[in-house]
C-alpha positions as CSV (number, residue, x, y, z in Angstrom):
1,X,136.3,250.5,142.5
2,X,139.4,249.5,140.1
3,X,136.8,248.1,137.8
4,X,135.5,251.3,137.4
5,X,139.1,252.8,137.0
6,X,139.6,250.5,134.4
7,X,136.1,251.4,132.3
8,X,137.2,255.1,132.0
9,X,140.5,253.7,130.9
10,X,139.3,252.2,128.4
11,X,136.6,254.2,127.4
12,X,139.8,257.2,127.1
13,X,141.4,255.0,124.9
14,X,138.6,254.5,122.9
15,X,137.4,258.2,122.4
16,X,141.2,258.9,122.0
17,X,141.2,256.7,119.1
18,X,138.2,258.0,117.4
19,X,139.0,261.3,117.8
20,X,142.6,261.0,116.0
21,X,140.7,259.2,113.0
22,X,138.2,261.6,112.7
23,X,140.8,264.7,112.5
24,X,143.1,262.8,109.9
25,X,139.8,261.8,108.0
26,X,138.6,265.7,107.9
27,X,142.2,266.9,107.6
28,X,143.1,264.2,104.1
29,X,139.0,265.7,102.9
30,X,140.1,269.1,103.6
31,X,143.4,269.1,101.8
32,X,141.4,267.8,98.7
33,X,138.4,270.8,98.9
34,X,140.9,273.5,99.4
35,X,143.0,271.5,96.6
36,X,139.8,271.8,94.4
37,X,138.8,274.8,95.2
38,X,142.3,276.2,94.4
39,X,142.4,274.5,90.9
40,X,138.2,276.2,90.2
41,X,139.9,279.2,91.2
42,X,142.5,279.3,88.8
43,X,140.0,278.2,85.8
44,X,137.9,281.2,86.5
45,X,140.9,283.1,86.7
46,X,141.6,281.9,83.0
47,X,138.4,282.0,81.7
48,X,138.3,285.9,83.1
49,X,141.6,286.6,81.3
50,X,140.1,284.7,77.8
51,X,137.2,287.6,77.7
């Protein structure tokens, strides 16, 4: 029995782990889309204003 105790241990750890680099990974690529889309924004906004 503890060597199953200690499989779902580990196996939390694991998905724990995975989970938290996945959310900073897609949190740092998010920050640079909204970043981009911000700046596209703003040269349309220009090129509008230019016409």
């Amino acid at each position: 029995m503890d060597a199953w105790a200690t499989f779902w241990g580990w196996l939390l750890v694991v998905v724990l782990v995975v989970y938290a680099i996945l959310a900073i990974t897609i949190a740092i690529g998010g920050f640079f889309d909204v970043k981009e889309m911000l700046a596209t924004m703003n040269d349309q906004h220009k090129q509008r204003d230019d016409e």
